[in-house]
Each structure stands twice: as structure tokens, then as C-alpha cells.
MDTraj code that builds the backbone (N, CA, C; nanometers):
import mdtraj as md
import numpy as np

residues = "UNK UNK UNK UNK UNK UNK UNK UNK UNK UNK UNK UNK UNK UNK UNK UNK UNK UNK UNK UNK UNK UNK UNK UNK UNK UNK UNK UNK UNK UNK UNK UNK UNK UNK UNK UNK UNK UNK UNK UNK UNK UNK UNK UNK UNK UNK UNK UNK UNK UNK UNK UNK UNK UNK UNK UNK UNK UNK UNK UNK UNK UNK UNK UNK UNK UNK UNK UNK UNK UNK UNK UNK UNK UNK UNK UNK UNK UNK UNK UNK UNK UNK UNK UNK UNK UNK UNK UNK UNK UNK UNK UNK UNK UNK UNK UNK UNK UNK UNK UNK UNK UNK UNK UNK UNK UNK UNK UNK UNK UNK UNK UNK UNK UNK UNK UNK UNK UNK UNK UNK".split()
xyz = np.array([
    [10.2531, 10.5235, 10.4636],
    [10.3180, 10.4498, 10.3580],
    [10.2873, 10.3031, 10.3826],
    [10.3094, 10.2173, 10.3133],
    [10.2305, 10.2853, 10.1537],
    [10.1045, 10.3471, 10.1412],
    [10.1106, 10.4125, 10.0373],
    [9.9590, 10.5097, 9.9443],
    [9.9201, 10.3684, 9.8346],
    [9.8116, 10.3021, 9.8362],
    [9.7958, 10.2581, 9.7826],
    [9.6213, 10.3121, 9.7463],
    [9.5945, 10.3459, 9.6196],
    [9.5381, 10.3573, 9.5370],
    [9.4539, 10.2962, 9.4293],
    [9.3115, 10.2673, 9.4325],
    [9.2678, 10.1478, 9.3240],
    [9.1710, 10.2154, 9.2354],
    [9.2236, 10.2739, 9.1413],
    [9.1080, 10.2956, 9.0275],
    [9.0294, 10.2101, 8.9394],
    [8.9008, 10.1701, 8.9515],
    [8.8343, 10.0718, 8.8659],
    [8.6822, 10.1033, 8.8095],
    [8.6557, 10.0276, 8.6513],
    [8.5417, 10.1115, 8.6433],
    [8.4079, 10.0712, 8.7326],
    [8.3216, 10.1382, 8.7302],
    [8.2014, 10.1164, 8.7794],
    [8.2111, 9.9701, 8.7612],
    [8.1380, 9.9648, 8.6340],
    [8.1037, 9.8138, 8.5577],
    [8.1816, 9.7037, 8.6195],
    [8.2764, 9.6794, 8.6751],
    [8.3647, 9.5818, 8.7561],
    [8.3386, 9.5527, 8.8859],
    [8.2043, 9.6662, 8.9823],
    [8.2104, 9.6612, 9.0935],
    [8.1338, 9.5384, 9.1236],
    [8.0529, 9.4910, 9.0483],
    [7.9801, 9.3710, 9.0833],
    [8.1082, 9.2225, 9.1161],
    [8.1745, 9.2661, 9.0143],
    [8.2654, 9.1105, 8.9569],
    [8.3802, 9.1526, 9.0650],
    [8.4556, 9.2195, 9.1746],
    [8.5761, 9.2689, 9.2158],
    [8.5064, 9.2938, 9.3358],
    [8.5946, 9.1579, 9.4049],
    [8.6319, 9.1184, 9.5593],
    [8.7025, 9.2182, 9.6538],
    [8.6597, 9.3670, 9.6213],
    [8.7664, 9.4912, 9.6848],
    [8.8281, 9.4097, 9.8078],
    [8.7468, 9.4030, 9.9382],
    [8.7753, 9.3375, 10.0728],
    [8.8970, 9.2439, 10.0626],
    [8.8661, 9.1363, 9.9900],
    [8.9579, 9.0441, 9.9857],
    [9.0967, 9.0572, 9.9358],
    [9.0467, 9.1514, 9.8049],
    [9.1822, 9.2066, 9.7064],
    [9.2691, 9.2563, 9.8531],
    [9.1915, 9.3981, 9.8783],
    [9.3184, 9.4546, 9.9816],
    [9.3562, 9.3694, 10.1057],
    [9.3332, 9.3160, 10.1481],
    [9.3497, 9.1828, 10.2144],
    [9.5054, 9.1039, 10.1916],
    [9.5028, 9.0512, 10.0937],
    [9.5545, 8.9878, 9.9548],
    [9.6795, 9.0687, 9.9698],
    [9.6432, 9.1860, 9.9271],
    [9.7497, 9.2969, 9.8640],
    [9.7969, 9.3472, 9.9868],
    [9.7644, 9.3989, 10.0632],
    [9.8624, 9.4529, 10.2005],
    [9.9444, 9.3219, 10.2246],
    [9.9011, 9.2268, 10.2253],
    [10.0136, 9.0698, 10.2961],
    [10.1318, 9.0582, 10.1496],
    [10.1008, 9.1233, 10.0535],
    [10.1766, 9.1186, 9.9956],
    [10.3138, 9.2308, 9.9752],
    [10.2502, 9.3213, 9.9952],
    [10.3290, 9.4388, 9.9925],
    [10.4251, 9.4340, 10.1585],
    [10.3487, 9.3974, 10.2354],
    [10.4473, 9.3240, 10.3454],
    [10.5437, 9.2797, 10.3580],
    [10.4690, 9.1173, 10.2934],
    [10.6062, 9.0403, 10.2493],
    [10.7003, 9.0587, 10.1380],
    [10.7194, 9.1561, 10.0706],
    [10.7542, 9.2244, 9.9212],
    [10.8715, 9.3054, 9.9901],
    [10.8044, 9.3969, 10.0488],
    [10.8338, 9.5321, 10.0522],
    [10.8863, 9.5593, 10.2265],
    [10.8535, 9.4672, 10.3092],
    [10.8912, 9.5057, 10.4209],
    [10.8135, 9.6002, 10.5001],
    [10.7213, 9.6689, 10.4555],
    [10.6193, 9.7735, 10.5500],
    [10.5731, 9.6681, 10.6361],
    [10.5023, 9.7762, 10.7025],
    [10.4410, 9.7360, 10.8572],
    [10.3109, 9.7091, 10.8068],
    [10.2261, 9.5809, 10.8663],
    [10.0785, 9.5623, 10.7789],
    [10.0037, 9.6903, 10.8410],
    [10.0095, 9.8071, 10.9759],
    [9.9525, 9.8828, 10.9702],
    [9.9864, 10.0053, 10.8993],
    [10.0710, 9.9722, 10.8667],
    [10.0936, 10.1158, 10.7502],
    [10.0315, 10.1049, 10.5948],
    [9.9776, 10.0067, 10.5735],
    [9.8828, 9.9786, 10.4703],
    [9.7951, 10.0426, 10.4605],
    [9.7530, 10.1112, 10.3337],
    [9.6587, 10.1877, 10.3289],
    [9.5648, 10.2195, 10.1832],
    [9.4297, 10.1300, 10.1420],
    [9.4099, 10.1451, 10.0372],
    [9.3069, 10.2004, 10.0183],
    [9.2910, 10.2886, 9.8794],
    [9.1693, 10.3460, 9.8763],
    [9.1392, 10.3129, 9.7103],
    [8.9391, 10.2998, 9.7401],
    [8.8846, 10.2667, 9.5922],
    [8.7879, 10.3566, 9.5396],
    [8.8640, 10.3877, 9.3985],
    [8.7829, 10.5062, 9.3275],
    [8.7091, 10.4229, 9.2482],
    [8.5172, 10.4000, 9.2746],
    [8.5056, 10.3963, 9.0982],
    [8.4656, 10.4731, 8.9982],
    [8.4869, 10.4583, 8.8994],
    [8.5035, 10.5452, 8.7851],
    [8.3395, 10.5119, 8.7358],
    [8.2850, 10.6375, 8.7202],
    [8.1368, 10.6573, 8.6596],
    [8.0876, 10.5734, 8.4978],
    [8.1850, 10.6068, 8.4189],
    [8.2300, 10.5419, 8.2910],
    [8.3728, 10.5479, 8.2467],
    [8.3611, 10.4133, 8.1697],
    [8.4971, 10.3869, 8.0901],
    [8.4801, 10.3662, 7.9499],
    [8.5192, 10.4520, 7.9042],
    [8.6125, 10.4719, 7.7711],
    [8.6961, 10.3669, 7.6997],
    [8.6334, 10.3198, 7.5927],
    [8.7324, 10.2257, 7.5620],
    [8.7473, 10.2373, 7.3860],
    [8.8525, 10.2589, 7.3310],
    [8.8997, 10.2911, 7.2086],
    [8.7821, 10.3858, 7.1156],
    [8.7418, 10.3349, 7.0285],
    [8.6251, 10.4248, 6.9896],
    [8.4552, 10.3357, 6.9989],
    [8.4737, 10.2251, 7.0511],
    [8.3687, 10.1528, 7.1328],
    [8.2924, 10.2504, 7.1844],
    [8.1346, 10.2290, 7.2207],
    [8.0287, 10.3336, 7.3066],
    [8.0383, 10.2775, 7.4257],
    [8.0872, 10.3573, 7.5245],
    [8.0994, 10.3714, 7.6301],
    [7.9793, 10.3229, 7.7071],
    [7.8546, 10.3320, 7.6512],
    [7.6965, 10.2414, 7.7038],
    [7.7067, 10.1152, 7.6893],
    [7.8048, 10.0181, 7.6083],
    [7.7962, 9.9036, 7.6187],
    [7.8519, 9.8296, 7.7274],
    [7.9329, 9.9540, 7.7944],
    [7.9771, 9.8927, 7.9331],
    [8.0623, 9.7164, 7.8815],
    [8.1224, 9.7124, 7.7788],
    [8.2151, 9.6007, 7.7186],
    [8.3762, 9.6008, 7.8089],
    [8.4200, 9.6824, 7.8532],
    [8.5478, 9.7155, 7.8654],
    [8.5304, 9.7519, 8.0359],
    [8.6461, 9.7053, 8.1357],
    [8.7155, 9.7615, 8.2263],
    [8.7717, 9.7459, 8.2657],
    [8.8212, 9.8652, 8.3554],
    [8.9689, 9.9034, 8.3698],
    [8.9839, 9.9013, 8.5319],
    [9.0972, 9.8341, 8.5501],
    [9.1676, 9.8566, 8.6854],
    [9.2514, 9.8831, 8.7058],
    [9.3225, 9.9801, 8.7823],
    [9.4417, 10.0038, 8.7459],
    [9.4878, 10.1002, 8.9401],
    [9.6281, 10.0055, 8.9636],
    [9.6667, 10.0360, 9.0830],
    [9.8191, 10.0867, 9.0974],
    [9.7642, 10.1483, 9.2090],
    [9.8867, 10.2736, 9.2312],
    [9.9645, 10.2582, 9.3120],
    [10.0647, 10.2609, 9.3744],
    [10.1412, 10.1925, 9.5170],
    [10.2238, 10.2971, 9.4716],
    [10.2300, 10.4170, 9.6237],
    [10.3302, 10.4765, 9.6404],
    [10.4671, 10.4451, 9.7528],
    [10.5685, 10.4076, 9.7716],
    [10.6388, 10.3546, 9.8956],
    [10.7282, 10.4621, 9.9271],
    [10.7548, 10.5039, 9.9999],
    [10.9135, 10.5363, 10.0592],
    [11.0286, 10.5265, 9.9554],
    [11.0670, 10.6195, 9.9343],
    [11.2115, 10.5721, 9.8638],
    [11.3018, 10.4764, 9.9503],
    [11.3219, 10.4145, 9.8098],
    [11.4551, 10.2960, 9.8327],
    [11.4837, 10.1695, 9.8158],
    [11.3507, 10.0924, 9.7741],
    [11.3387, 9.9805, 9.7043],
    [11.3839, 10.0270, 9.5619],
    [11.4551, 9.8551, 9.5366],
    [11.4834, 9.8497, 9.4099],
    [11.4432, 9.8155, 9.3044],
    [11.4902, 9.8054, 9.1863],
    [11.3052, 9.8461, 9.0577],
    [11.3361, 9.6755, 9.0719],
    [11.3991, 9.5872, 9.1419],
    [11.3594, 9.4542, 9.1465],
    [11.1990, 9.4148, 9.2515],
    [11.2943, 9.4604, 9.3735],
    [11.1588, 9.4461, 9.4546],
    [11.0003, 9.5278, 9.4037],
    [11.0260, 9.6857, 9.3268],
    [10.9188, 9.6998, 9.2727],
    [10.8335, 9.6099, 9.1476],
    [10.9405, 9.5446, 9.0971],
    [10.8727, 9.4343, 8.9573],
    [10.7851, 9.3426, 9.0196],
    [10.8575, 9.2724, 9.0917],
    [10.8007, 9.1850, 9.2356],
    [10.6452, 9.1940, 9.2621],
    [10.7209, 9.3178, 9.3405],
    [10.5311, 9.3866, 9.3930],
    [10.4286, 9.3574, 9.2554],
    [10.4548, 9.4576, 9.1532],
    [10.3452, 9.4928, 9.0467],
    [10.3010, 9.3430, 8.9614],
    [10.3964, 9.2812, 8.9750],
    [10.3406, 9.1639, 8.9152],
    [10.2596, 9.0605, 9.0010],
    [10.2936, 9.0998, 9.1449],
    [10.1554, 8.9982, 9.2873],
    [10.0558, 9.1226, 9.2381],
    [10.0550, 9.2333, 9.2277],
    [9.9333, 9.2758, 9.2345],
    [9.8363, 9.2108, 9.0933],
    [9.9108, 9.2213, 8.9654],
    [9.8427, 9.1797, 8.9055],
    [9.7592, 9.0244, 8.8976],
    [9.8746, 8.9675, 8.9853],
    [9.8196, 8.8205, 8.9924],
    [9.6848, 8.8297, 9.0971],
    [9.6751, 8.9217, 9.1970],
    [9.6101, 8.8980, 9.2389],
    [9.4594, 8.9824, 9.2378],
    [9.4203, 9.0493, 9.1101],
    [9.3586, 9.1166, 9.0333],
    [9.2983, 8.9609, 8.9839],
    [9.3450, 8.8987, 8.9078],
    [9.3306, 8.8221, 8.8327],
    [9.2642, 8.6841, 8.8936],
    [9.2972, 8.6846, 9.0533],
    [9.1800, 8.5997, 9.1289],
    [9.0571, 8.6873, 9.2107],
    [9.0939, 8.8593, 9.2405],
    [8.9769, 8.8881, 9.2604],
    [8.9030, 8.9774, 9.1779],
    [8.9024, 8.9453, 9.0772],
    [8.7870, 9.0318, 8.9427],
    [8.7476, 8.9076, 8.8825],
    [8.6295, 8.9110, 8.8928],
    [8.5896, 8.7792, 8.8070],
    [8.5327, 8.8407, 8.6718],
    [8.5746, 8.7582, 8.5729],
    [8.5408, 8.8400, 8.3703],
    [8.4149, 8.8286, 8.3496],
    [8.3168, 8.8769, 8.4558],
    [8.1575, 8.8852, 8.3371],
    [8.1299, 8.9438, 8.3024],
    [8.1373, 8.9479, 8.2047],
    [8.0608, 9.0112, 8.0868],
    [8.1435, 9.1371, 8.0210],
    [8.2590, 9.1502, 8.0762],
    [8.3026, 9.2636, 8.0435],
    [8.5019, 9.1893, 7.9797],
    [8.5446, 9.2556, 7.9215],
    [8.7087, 9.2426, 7.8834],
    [8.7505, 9.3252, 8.0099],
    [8.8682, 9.2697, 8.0888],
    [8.9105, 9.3217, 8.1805],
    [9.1106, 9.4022, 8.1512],
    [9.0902, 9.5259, 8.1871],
    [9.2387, 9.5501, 8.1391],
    [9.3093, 9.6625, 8.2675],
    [9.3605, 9.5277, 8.3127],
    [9.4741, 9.5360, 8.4256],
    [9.5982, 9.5870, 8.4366],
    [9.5963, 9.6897, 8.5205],
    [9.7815, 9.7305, 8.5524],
    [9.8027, 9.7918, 8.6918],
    [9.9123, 9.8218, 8.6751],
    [9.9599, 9.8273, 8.7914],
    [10.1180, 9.8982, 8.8033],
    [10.1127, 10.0526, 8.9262],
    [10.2621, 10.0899, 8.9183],
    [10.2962, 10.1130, 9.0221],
    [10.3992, 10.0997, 9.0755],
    [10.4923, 10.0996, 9.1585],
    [10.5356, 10.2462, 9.2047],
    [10.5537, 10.3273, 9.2835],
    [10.6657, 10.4731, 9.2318],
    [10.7330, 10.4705, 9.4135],
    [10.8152, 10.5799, 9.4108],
    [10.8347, 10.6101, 9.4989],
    [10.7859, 10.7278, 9.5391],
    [10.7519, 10.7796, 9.6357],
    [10.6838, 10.8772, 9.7074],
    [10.8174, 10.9719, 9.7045],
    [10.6949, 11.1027, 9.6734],
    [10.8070, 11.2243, 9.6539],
    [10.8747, 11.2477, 9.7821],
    [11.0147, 11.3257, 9.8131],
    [11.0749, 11.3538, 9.9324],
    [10.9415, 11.4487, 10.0364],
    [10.8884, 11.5071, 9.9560],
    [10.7872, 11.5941, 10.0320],
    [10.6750, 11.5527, 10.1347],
    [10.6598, 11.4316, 10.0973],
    [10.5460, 11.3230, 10.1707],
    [10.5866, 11.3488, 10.2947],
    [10.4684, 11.3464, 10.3456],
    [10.4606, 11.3820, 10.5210],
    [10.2808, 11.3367, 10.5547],
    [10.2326, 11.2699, 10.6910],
    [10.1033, 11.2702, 10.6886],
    [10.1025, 11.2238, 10.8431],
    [9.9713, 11.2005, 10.8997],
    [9.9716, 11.2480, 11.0281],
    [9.8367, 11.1942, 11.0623],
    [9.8119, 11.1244, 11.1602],
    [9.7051, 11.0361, 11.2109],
    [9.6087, 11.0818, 11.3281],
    [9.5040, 11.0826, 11.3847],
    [9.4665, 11.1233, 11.4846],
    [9.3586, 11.0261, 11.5489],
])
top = md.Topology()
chain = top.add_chain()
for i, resn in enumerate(residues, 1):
    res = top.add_residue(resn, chain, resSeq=i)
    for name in ("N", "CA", "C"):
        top.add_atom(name, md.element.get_by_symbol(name[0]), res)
traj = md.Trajectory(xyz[None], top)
């Protein structure tokens, strides 16, 4: 804990500072959230193509980022507002807009009671 999660399209990988972002984002979720900076943990999917309204998907015009933060139950949907809005801010210094419309989000949840995981 946290599960943190970064889905983004292909087309963004040039313009998006991953390294730095999670960097960025674990010191935040830290100071946010109270985790331990080694319990930070992010992973980046990119997405082959993105889809964007009825736009052709070859113009590669549109992408999407969009992040996941699972925590521990027990923060409150204050401290989660908190969080989701540093993440977006800090989306917004590491994606730089070329050439593409960039469309950012970001959610918060709590991790189901079932969560369990194990290191070696």
C-alpha cells in the first residue's frame, strides 16, 4: 500500500516525465496520506491506442492519463480530495501538450478488506 496505478496512452510517452512524475507523486502521497515512502508502489500501463469520441483514432489527437491510488481504509474523502487534486497538479508539470489534447484524472479508493501481498 499504496497500489498506485498509471494508465496512459501510447502517444503521451514521448511528452510524460514517468520517473519524475512517480518521484513527485510518492512524496506526495506521503505527505498527504501518511504512508511509508517504501510502501510506494507505481506501475505504468501504456495503452496501444486511444479512442477519442468519434475522432480516428490514427490521428493520435487525444490522450489520456488516468491514475489509480488504492490506500488502506480510513482516510477521509478530505484527505482523498487532497491527494487527487496533487496528482493532477502534478500531471500537469510532468506531461508536456505536444501535439496532442491531454485529458487527465485521477481516483482515489480504498483497498478492498481482502488485500493482502507479500514481498520476497
Amino acid at each position: 500500500m499504496p497500489q498506485i496505478t498509471v494508465d496512459y496512452s501510447g502517444v503521451a510517452a514521448p511528452a510524460f516525465d514517468r520517473a519524475a512524475f512517480a518521484r513527485a507523486l510518492h512524496s506526495a502521497v506521503v505527505e498527504i496520506t501518511a504512508a511509508k515512502p517504501e510502501a510506494c508502489k507505481t506501475q505504468f500501463r501504456p495503452g496501444a491506442l486511444t479512442a477519442f469520441g468519434h475522432e480516428d483514432p490514427a490521428n493520435q489527437d487525444h490522450a489520456i492519463v488516468h491514475v489509480t491510488i488504492g490506500l488502506l481504509a480510513g482516510r477521509g474523502e478530505e484527505t482523498k480530495a487532497r491527494l487527487t487534486e496533487a496528482v493532477l497538479d502534478l500531471l500537469r508539470e510532468h506531461v508536456r501538450g505536444d501535439g496532442f489534447v491531454l485529458h487527465a484524472s485521477a481516483e482515489v479508493r480504498d483497498l478492498d478488506a481482502s488485500y493482502r501481498k507479500f514481498e520476497r
